[in-house]
N, C-alpha and C positions, 0 to 999 in steps of 0.2 A: 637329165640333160635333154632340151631336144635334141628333133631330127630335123633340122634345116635341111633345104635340097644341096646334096653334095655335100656326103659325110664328110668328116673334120678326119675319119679313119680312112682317108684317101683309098679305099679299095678297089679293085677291079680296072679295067682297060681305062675306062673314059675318066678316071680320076689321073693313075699316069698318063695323058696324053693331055690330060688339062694342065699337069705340071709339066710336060716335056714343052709346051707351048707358050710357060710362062717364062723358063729357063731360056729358051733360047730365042726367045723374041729380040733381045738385044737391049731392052729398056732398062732394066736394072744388071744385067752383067754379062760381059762382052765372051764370047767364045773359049778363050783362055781360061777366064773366071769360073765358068762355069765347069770347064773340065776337071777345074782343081778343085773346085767344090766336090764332083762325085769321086773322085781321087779317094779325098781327103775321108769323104765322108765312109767308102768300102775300108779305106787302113782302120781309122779311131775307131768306127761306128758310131752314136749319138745321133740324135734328132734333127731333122732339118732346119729346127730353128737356131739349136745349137752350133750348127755351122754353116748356116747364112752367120751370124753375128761373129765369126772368124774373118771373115771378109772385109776388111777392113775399110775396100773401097765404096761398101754399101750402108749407106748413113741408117740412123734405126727411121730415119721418114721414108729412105726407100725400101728398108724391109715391112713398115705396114704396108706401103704400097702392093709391095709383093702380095702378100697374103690378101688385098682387098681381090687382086687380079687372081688368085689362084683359087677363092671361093667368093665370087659374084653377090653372093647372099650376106656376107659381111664388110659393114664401113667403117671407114676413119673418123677418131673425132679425138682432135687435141682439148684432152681435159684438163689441164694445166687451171684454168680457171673457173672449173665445172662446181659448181655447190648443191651439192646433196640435200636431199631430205633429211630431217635429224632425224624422224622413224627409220627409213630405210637405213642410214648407218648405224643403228642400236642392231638392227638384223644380223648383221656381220663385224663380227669383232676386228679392231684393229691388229692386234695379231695374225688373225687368217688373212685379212688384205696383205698384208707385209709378207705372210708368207709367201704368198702363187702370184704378190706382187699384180693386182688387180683392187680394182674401183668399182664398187653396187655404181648405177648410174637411175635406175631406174625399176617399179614393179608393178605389172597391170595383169590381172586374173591369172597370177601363180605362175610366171613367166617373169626372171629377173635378167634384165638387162647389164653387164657388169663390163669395162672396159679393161683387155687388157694385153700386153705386149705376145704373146705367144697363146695364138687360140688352140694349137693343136696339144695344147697343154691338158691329154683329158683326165689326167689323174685330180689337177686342179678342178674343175671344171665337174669331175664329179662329186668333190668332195664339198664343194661350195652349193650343191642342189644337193645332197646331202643334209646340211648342215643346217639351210633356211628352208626346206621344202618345198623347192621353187625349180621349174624347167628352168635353164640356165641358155641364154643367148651369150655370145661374147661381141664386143666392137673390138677394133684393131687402135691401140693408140701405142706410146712409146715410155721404156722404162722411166725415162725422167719425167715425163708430163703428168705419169701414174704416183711416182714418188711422190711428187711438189703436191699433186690433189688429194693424196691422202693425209699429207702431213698437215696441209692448211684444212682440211675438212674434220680429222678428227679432233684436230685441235679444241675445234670448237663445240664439239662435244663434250671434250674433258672440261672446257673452260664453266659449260652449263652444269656439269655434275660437281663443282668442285667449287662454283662460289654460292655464298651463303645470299639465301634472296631476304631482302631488305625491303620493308614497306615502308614508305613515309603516309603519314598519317593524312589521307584522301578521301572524304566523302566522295566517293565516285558516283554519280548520276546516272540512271538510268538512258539519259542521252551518250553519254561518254561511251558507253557501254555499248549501243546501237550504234554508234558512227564510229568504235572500233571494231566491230563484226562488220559494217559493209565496206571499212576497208580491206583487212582481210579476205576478203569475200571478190573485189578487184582484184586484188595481184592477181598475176597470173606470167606463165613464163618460167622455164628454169635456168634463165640468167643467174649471175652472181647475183647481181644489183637485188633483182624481182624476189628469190627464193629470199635471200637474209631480211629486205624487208616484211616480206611476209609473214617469218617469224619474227620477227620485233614486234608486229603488229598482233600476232596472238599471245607474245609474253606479255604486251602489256593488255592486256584484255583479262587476259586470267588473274593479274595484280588488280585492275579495275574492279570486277569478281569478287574476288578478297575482299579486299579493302573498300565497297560498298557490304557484304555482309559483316564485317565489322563494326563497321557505324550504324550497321540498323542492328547492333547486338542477336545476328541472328543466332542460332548453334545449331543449324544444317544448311548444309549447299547443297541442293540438288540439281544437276544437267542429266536432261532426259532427251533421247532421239526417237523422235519419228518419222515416215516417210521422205518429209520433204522439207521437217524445221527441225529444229529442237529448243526445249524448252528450259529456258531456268527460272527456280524456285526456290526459296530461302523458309525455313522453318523460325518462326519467329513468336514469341512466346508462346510455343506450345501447338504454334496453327503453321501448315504452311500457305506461303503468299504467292502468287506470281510476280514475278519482277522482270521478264521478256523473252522474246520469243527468235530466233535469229535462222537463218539459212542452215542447210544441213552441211554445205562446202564446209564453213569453217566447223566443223564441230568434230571431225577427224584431226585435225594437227591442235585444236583445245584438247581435245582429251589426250592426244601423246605427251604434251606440256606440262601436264596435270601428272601422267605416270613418271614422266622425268623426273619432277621434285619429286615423288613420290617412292624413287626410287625403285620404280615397278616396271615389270616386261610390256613395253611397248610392242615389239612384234606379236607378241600374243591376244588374241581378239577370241578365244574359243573358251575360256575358265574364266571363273571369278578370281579375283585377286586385290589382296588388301596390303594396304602402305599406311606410313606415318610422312608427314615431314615439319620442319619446324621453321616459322618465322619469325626475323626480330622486326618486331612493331614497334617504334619508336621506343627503342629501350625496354621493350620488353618481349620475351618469348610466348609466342604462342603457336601450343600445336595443333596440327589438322590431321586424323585421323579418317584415310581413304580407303572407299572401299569400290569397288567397279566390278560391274558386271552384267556382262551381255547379255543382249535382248533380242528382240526381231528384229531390230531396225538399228544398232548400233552396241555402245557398250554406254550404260547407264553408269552414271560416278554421282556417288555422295560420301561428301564432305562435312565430318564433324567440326565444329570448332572447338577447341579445349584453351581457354585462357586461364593460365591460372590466378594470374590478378581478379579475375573477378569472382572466384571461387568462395563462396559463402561457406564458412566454417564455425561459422556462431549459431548454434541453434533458435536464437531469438532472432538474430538477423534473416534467416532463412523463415518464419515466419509461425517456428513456434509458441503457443500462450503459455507461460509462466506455470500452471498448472501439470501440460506435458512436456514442458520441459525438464523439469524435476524429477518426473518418472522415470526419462528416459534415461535422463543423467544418474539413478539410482539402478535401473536396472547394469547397465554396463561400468558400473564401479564396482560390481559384485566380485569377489574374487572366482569364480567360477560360473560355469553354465552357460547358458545360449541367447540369445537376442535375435530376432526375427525378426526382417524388415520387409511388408510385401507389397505390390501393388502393380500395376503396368507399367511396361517399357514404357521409359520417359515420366515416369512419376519422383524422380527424384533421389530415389533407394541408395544410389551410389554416393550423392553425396551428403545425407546423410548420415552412413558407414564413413566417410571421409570427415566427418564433424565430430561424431565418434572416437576416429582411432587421434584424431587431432588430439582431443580429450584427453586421450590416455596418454600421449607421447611424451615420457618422463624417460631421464637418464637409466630409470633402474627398473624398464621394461621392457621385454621383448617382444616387439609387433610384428608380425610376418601375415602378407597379403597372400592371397590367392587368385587371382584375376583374370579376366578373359573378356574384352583388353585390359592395361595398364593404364586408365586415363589419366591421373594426376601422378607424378612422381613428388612426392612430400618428404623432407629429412626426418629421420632417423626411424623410417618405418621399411623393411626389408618386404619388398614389393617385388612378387612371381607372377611371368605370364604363363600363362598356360598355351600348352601346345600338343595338340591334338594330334598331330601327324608325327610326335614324337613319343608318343605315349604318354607328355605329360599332362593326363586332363584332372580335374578338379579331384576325383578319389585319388589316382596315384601320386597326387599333388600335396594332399592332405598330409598321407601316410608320410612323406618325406620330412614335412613341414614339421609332425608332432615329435619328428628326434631330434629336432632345431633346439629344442629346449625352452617354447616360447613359453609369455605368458598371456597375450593375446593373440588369437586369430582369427584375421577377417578373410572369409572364403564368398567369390563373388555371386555365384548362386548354385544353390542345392537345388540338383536335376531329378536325381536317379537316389534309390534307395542306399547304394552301397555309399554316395557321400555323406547320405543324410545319416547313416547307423556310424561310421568315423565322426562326422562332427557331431554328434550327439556320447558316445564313448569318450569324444576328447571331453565334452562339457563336463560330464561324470568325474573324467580324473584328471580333474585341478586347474582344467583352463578355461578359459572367455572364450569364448566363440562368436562370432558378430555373420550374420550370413542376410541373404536375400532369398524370395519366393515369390513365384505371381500368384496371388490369390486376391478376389475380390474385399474382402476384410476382415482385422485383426484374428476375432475367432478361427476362420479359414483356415489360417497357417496350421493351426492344431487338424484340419479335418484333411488337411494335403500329407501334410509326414505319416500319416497315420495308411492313407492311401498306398502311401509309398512304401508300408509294411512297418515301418517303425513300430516298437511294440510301446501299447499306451502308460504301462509302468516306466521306462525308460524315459519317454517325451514326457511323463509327469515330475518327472525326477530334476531334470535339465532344462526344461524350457522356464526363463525370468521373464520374459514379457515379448507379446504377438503384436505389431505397429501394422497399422495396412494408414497409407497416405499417398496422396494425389496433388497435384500440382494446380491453382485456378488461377488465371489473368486478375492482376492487378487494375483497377480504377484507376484512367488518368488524374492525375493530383490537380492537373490543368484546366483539363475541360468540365471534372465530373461535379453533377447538381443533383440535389434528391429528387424521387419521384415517385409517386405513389404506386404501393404495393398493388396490386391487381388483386380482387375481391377472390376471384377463382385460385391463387395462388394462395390466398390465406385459408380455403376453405381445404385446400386438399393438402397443405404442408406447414397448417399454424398449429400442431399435437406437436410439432417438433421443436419450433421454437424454444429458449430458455424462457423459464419464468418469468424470469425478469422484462422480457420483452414480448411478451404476450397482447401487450396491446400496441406494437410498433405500427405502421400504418406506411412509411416512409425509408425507403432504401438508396442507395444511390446510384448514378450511372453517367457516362462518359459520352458526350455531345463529339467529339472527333473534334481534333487540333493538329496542327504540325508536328505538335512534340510527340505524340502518337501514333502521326501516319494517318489520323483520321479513323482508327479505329477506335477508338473511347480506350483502349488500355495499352499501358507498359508496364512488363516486367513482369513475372509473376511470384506467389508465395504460397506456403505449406501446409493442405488443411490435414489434421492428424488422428488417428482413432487408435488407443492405444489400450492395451487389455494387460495389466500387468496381474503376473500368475500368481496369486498367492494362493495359502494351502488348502482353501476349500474348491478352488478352480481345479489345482492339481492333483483335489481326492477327483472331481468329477472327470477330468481327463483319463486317470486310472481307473476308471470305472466305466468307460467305454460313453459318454454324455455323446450324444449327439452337438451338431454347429449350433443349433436353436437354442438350445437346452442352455450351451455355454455363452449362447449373444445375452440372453434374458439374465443368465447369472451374474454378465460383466455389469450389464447395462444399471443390476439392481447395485451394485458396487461401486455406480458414479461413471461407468465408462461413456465418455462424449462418443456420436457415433462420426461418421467423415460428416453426412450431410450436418446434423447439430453443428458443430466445429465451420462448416462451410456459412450456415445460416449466422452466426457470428459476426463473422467477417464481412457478410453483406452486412448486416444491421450496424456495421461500424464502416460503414462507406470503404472499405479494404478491397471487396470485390462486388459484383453483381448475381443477384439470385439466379438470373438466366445462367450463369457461367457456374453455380455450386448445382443447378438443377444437370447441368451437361456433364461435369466432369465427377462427378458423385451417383450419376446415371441410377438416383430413385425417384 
């Protein structure tokens, strides 16, 4: 709490002589009054404030009076129709207001402003800078103006946590979007009128938000702060974009808007901290997985988007050729053993594990996840978050998982040796096992476990087949025209090409349209390299082969590599060599 001039602990001479002069000034109670008051107050004993409010003749607006008069350094102010910041009342629970019977009113550089009918209340008072970590000022107002402000203020708290937000279906414009940040950006004021406009104004800015990364199919929201703006950016097939740039004012109550759905600690500005929330999209749910965390200049939040309606769960749909398709779908129909799926964040891996266990999801099998997060919830697949700060991480997670009595398990990725030696023990005896790993390709997976101490008789035993796949932009359907190959391109990557197309000369590419964005592609699809282990692979694995050794062995066995498999997909107008040269990074 501070120390205002003229402690609140009325001590010493010039504190009673300051109340002997307010007592008997005559403005709030007449001679008589005043004798019965110290009467009253030597019999009972209790607080001063406790018995000014016995006084029947003294209204509660002329006891704040009193107390504005008896410490100089605190004012009145009828909060009856005062509206709060929704940050600052997330600060302070409605319970503790109701207790000590006070109103947050305001908070500027760890100093909270709070209104409330008995300032000399310092048990209150310490318990409330306590509680928010805040030097505590008090104003003088009155039990009912306190009542009526908190009950209409939290109100509207409870009303934002507790209704379900609703999008209608709004391509929101990039204009819409700036002319709702410089309103925001005007208000000003903490009127009633001023402050609830101003939050409308940034609810609907965060729905505009939304509801433009929806229509441009993005699947990340990024809001970044810097100095004096901040910026957002949408991740959209596979790139992020800039979509604008707006004042730093509004980007403090966007980002509290943001933890509210999100059901996350607004007061808190010093940790990271991750949320989920969910919207209904025109009849359909979609969730947004949030994550926020501070920087130099603010708290940075990005935003997943998880629709499940768009969720590709056909292997072919997702963009694999008929050839690995078959493989893939034979190695995880195997009654036992492992399945390895690698490649970089954002390469796809989850939901092909998700296309996978779709595969299997039969009445008369048992699927259990392992996950860190839970992005799709799908029926009849028994799906674990993992939780780290609970001890449940992916090893302790396993070990639970294989008394479940499953008959497939899919574990979200093998870090650490001790999960890799359980999920490999589980493949051993009698189960599927579906897991992920970053490694640059297929062979890799074998030279990562191995790193990780795995012994190479065990991994020969239990691994069906190593996937390493990546993700490449789609050719728009609209704009794109062929073009000719570039002589230099053929000379440093025509040994890759199939046979079949060895003397191609023509690939294609995307002029930029509206339906694109102007960038020549939408959407992307699945290039695959796929090594499945059979027994002369997995004498060589037992016998310690080196990565080289095993790429040459697959390759002589038919294995397409990413680039092969990418160089395809260009020569059948699918995608652009520029785009299998970048994300195939040979």
């Amino acid at each position: 709490m501070t120390e205002p001039p003229g402690s609140l602990e009325m001590d010493g001479g010039a504190a009673r002589n300051r109340l002997r002069r307010v007592l008997y000034g005559g403005r709030y109670l007449d001679e008589d009054q005043v004798q019965n008051l110290l009467e009253t107050q030597e019999e009972v004993g209790g607080s001063l404030y406790e018995n000014l409010c016995r006084q029947q003749d003294l209204s509660p607006i002329d006891r704040a009076a009193f107390f504005c008069d008896l410490f100089d350094w605190i004012a009145y102010l009828d909060v009856s129709d005062y509206s709060v910041q929704i940050d600052l009342l997330a600060i302070v629970s409605r319970d503790l207001a109701e207790k000590h019977m006070f109103l947050p009113l305001a908070r500027a550089e760890g100093v909270l402003s709070v209104a409330m009918s008995n300032p000399l209340d310092l048990a209150a008072l310490d318990e409330v800078s306590r509680r928010t970590d805040c030097d505590v000022v008090p104003i003088v107002s009155t039990d009912e103006q306190i009542r009526k402000a908190i009950d209409r203020n939290y109100k509207r708290v409870e009303a934002q946590k507790q209704a379900q937000v609703r999008l209608k279906r709004h391509a929101a414009s990039e204009k819409e979007m700036q002319d709702a940040i410089e309103k925001a950006q005007q208000g000003g004021g903490n009127s009633k009128g001023a402050v609830e406009a101003r939050e409308e104004t940034v609810v609907r800015l965060v729905e505009l938000i939304l509801n433009n990364a929806i229509a441009r199919e993005a699947s990340d929201i990024h809001l970044e702060p810097y100095e004096k703006e901040f910026r957002l950016r949408y991740r959209q097939d596979g790139r992020l974009c800039p979509v604008l740039d707006g004042s730093k004012s509004v980007y403090p109550p966007l980002v509290s808007r943001i933890k509210i759905m999100a059901n996350l600690d607004i007061a808190e500005h010093r940790i990271p901290q991750d949320g989920r929330m969910k919207l209904d999209y025109e009849d359909r749910d979609i969730d947004f997985r949030v994550s926020v965390l501070p920087t130099q200049h603010g708290e940075k939040v990005v935003m997943r988007i998880l629709d499940k309606s768009g969720l590709q769960l056909d292997l072919t749909d997702m963009g694999f050729e008929e050839d690995a398709r078959d493989l893939f779908l034979e190695a995880i129909n195997m009654p036992n053993g492992i399945v390895l799926v690698t490649g970089p964040t954002g390469s796809g891996k989850s939901t092909t594990l998700y296309s996978a266990l779709n595969n299997l999801n039969r009445d008369n099998v048992n699927l259990i996840t392992l996950e860190d997060p839970v992005e799709y919830n799908i029926f009849g697949i028994n799906q674990v978050q993992c939780n780290a700060k609970v001890g449940l991480t992916f090893a302790s997670g396993l070990r639970s998982i294989l008394r479940q009595d499953p008959d497939v398990v899919m574990v979200g990725e093998i870090r650490d040796h001790e999960t890799a030696d359980i999920a490999i023990k589980a493949a051993l005896t009698g189960h599927l096992v579906l897991s992920t790993l970053h490694t640059n390709d297929a062979p890799g997976a074998v030279s990562r476990l191995l790193d990780m101490g795995v012994e190479p008789f065990m991994l020969s035993a239990s691994l069906n087949l190593a996937q390493a796949q990546r993700l490449v932009r789609r050719v728009c359907d609209r704009c794109k025209k062929p073009v000719k190959i570039p002589q230099t391109v053929l000379d440093k990557y025509g040994d890759e090409f199939p046979e079949d197309a060895r003397d191609a000369r023509y690939t294609y590419q995307g002029e930029g349209c509206e339906h694109c964005g102007n960038t020549g592609y939408k959407g992307r699809t699945c290039v695959a390299e796929l090594m499945p282990v059979r027994p002369d692979i997995k004498a060589m694995i037992a016998d310690g082969a080196n990565i080289a050794e095993l790429r040459a062995r697959a390759r002589e066995q038919g294995m397409t590599t990413l680039f092969q498999c990418g160089i395809r997909k260009a020569l059948a107008g699918v995608t652009t060599l520029e785009e299998v040269v970048r994300v195939t990074s040979m």
